[in-house]
TIMI-2910 file (N, C-alpha, C, CB; in pm, 1 decimal, decimal comma, always signed):
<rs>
+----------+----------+----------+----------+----------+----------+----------+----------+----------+----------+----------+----------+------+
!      n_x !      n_y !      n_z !     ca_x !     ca_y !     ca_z !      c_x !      c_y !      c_z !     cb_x !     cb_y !     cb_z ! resn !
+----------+----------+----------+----------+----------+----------+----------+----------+----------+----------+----------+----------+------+
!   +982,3 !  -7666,3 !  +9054,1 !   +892,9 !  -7764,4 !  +8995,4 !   +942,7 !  -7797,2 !  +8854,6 !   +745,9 !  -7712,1 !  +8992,7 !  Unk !
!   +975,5 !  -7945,9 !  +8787,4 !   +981,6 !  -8000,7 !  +8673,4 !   +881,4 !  -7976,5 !  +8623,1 !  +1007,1 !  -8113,4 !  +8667,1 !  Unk !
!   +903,4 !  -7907,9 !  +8461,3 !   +828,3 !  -7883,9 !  +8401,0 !   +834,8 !  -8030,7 !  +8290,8 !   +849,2 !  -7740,5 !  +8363,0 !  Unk !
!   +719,1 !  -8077,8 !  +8248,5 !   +641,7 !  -8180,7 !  +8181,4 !   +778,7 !  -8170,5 !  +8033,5 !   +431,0 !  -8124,3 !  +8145,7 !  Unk !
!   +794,7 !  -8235,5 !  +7999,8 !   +889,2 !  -8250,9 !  +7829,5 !   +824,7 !  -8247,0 !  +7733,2 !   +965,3 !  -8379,0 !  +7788,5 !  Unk !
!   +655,3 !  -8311,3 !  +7779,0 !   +602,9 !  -8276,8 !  +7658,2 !   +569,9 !  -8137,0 !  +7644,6 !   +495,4 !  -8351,8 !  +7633,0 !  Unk !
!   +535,6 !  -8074,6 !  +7739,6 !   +471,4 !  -7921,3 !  +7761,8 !   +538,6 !  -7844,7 !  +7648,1 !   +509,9 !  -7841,8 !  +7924,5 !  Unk !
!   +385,2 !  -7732,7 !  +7603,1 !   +543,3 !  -7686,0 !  +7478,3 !   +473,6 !  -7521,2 !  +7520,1 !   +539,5 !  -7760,8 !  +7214,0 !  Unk !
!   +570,1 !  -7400,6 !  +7557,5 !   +530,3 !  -7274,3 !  +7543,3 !   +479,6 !  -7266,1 !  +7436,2 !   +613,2 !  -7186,2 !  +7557,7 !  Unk !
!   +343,3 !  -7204,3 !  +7416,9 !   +278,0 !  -7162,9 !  +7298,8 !   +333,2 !  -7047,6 !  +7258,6 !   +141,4 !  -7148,4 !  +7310,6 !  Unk !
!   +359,8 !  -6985,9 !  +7180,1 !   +417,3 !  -6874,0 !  +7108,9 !   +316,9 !  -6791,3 !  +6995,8 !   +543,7 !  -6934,7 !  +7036,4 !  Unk !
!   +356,7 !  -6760,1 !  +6879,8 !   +281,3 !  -6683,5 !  +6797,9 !   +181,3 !  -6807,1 !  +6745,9 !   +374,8 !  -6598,0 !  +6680,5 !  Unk !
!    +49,8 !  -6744,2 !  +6713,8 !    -34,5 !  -6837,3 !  +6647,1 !    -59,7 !  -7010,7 !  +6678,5 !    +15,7 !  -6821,7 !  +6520,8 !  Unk !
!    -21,0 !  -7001,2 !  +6874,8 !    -31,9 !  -7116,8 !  +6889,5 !    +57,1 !  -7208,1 !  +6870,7 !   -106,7 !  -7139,5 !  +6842,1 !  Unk !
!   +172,8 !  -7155,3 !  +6771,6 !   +311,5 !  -7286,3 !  +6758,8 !   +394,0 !  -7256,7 !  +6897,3 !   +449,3 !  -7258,6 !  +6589,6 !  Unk !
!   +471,2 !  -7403,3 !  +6887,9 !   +522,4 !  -7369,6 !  +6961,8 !   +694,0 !  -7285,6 !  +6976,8 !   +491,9 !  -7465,2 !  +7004,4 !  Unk !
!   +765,5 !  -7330,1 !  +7039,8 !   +883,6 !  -7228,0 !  +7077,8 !   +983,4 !  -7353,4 !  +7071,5 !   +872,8 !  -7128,6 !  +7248,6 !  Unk !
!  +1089,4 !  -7378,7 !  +6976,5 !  +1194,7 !  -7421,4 !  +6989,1 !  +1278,5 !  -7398,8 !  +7144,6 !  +1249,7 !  -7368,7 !  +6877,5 !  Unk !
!  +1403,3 !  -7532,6 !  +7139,7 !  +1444,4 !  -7451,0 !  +7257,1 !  +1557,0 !  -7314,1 !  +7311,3 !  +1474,9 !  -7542,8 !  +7315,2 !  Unk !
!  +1560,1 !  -7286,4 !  +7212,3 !  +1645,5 !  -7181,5 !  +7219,6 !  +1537,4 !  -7046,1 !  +7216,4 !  +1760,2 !  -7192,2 !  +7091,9 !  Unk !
!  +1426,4 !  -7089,5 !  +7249,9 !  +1331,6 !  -6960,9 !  +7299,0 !  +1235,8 !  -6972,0 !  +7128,3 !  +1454,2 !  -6760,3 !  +7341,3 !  Unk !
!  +1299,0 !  -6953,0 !  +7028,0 !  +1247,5 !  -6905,7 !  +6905,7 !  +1079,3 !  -7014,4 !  +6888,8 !  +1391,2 !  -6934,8 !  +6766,3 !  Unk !
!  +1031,2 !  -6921,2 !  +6770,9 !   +925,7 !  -6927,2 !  +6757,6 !   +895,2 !  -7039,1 !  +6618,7 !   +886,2 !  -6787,0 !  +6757,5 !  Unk !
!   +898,1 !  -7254,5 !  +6665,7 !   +931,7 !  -7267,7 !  +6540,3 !   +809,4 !  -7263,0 !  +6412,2 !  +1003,7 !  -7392,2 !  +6546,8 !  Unk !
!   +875,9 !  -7295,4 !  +6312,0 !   +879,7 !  -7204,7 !  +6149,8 !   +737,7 !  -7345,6 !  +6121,2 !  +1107,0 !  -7211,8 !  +6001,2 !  Unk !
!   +623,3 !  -7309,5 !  +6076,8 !   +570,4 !  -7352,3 !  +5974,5 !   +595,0 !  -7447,7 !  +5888,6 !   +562,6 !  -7283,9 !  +5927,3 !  Unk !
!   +590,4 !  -7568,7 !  +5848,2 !   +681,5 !  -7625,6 !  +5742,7 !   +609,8 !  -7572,9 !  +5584,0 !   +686,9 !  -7814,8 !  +5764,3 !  Unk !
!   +727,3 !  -7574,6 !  +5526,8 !   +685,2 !  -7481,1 !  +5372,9 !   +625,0 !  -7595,9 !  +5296,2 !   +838,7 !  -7401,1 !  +5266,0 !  Unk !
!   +601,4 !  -7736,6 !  +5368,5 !   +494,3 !  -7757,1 !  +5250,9 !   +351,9 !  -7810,3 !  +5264,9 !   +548,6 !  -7846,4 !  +5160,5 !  Unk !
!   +292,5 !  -7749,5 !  +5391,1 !   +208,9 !  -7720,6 !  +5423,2 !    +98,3 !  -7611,5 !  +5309,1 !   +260,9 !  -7686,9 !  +5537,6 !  Unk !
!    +11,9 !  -7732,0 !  +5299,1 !    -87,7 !  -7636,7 !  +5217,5 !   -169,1 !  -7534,7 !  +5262,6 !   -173,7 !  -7702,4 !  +5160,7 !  Unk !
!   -230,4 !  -7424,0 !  +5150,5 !   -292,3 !  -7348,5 !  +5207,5 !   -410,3 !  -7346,8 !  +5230,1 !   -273,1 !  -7275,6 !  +5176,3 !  Unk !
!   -476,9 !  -7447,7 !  +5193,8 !   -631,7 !  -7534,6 !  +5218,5 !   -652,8 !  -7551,1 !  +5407,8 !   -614,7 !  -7742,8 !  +5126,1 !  Unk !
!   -525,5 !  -7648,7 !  +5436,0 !   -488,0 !  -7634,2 !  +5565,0 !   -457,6 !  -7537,2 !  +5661,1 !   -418,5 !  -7680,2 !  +5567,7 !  Unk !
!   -406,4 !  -7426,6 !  +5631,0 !   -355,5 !  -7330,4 !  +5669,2 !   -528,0 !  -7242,9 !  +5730,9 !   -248,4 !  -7266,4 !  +5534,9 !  Unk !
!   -602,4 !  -7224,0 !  +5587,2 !   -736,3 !  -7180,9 !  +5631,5 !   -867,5 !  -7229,4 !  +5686,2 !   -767,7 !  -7139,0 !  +5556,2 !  Unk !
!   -815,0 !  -7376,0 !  +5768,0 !   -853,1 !  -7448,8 !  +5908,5 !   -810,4 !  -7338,7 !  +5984,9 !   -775,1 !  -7601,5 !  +5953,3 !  Unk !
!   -723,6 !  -7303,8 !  +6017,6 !   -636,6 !  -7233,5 !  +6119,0 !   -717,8 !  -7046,0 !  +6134,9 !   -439,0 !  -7238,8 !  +6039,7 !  Unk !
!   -662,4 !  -7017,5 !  +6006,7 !   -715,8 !  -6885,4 !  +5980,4 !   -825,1 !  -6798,9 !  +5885,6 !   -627,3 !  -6844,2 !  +5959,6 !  Unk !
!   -870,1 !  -6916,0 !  +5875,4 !   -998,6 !  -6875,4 !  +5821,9 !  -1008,4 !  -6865,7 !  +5695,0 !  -1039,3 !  -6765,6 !  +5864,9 !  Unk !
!  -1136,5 !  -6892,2 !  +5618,7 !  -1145,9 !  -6896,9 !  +5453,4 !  -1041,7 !  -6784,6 !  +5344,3 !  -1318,7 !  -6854,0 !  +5421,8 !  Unk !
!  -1077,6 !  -6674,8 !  +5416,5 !   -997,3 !  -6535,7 !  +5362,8 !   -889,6 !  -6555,9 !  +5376,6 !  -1014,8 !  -6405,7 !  +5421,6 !  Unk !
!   -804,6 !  -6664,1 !  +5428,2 !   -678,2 !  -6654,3 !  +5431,9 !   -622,2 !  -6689,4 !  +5274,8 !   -628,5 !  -6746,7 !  +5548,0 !  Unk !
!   -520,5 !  -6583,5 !  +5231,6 !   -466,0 !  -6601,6 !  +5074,3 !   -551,2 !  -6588,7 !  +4957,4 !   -413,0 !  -6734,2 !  +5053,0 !  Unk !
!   -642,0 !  -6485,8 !  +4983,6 !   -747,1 !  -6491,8 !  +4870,4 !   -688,4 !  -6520,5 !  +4737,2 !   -824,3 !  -6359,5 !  +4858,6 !  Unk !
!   -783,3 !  -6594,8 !  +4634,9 !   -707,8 !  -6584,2 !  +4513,0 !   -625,5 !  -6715,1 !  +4441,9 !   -611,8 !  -6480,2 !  +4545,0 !  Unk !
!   -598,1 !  -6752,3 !  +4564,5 !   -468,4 !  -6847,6 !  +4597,1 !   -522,9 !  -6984,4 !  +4637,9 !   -368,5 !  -6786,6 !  +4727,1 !  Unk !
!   -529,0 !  -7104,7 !  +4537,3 !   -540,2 !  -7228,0 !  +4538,1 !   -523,1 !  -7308,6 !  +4632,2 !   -488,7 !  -7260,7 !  +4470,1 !  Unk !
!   -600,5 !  -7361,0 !  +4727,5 !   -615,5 !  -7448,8 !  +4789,6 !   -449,3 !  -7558,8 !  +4812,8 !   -741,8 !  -7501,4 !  +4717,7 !  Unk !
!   -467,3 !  -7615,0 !  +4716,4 !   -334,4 !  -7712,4 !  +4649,4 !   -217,6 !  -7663,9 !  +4670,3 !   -329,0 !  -7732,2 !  +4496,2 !  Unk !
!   -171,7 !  -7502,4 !  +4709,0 !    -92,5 !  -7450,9 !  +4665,6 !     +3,1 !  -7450,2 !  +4847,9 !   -154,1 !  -7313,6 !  +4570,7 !  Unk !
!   +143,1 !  -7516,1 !  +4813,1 !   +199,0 !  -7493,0 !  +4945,9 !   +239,6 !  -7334,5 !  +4980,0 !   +326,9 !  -7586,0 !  +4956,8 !  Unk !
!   +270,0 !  -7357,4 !  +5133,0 !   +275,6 !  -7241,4 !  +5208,0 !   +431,3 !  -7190,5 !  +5153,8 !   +253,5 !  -7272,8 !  +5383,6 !  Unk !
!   +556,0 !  -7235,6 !  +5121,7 !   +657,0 !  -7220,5 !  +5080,2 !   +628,2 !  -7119,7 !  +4951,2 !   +717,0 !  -7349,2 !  +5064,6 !  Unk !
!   +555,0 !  -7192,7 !  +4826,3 !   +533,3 !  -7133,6 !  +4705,1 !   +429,7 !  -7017,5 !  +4735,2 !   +484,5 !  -7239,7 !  +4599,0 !  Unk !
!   +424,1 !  -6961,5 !  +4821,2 !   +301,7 !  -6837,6 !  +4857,5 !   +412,7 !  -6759,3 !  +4933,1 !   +134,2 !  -6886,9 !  +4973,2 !  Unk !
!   +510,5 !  -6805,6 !  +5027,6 !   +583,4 !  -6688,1 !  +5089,8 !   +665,0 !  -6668,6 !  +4907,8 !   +712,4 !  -6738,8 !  +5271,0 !  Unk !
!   +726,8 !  -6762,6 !  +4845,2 !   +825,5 !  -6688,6 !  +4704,1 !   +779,6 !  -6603,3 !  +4691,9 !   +841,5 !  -6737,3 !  +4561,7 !  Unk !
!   +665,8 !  -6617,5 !  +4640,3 !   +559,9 !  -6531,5 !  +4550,3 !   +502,5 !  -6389,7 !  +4599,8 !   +431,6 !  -6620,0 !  +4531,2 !  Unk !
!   +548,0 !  -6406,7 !  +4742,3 !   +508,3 !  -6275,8 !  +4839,0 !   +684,0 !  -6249,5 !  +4880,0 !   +374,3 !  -6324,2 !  +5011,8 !  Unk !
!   +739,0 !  -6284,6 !  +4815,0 !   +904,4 !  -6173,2 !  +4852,9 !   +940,2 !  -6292,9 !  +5003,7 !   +854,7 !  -5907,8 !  +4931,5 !  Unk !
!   +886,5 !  -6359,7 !  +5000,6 !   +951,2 !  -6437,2 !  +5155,7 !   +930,6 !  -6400,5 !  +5275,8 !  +1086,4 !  -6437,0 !  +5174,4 !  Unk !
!   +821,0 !  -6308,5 !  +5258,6 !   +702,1 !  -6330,5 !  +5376,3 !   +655,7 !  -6385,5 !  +5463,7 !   +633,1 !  -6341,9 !  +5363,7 !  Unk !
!   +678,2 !  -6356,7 !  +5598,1 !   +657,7 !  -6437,4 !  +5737,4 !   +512,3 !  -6543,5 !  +5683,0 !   +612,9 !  -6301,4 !  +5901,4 !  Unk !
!   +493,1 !  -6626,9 !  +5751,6 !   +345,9 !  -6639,5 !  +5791,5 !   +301,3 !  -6555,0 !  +5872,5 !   +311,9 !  -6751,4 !  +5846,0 !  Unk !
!   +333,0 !  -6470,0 !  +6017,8 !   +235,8 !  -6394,4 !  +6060,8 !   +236,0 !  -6292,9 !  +5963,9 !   +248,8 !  -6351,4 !  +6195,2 !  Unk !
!   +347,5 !  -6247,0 !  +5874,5 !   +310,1 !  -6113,4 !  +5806,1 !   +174,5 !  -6158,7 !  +5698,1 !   +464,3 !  -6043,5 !  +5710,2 !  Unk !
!   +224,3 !  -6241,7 !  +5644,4 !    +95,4 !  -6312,6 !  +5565,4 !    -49,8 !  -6339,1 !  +5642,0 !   +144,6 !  -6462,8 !  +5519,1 !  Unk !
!    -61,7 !  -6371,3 !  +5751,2 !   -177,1 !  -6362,0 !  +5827,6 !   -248,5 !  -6216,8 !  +5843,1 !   -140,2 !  -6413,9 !  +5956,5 !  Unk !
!   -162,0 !  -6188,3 !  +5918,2 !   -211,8 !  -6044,8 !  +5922,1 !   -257,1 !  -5924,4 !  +5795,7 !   -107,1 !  -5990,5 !  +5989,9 !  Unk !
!   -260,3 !  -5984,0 !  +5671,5 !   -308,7 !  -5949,4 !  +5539,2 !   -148,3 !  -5743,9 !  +5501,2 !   -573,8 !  -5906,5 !  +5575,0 !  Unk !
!    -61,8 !  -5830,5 !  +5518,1 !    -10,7 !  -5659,5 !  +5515,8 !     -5,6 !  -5687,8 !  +5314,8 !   +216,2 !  -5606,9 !  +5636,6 !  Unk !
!    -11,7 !  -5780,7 !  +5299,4 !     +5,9 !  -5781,5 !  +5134,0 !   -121,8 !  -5879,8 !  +5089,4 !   +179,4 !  -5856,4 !  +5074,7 !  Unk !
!   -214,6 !  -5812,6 !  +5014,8 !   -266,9 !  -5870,4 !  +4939,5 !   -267,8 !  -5987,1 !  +4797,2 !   -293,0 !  -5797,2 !  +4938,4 !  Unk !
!   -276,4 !  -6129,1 !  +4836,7 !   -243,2 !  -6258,8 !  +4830,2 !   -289,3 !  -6259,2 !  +4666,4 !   -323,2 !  -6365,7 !  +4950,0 !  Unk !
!   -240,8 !  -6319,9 !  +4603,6 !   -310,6 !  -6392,8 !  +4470,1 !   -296,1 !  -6230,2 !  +4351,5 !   -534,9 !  -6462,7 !  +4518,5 !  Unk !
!   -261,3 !  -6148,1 !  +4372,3 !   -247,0 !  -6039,8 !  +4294,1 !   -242,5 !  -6052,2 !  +4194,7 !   -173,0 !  -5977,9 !  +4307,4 !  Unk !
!   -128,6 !  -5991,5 !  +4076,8 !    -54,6 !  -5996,8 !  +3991,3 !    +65,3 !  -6004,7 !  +3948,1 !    -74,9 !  -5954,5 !  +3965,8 !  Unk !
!    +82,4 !  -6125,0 !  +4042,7 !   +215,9 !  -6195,4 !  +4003,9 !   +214,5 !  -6347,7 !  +3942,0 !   +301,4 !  -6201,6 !  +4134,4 !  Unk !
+----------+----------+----------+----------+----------+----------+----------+----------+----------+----------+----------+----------+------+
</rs>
C-alpha cells in the first residue's frame, strides 16, 4: 500500500521525522510564548515570552528541546 506524501510519522513531541528517519529540529526562532501553547505555562520559567527558542538553548549550554521540556535544567536561573 502507497503511503499518502503528505502523511508525516509523528516522532518526539508530535514533530515530525525527516526522511532519513530523524526527528526534525524545532526552528530556533520560534518563541517561547509559542512554545508554551504546546507545553504548558511552566514551560521556561523565568524566561520572557519574546524570547526565541535558539537564545534559551545558548543560554542552557545547547540544550535539546526535549531536554528542555522535560525540565532536567532549571530555565531563567542565573545566567
Amino acid at each position: 500500500m502507497a503511503r499518502n506524501s503528505n502523511h508525516c510519522d509523528a516522532g518526539l513531541d508530535q514533530r515530525c521525522r525527516d526522511n532519513d528517519g530523524e526527528i526534525r529540529q524545532k526552528r530556533g526562532d520560534t518563541l517561547i510564548k509559542t512554545l508554551r501553547k504546546t507545553y504548558g505555562s511552566d514551560f521556561a520559567p523565568g524566561v520572557r515570552g519574546d524570547t526565541r527558542l535558539d537564545t534559551l538553548r545558548e543560554r542552557e549550554g545547547g540544550e535539546s528541546l526535549s531536554k528542555l521540556v522535560k525540565g532536567s535544567h532549571r530555565h531563567g536561573g542565573s545566567r
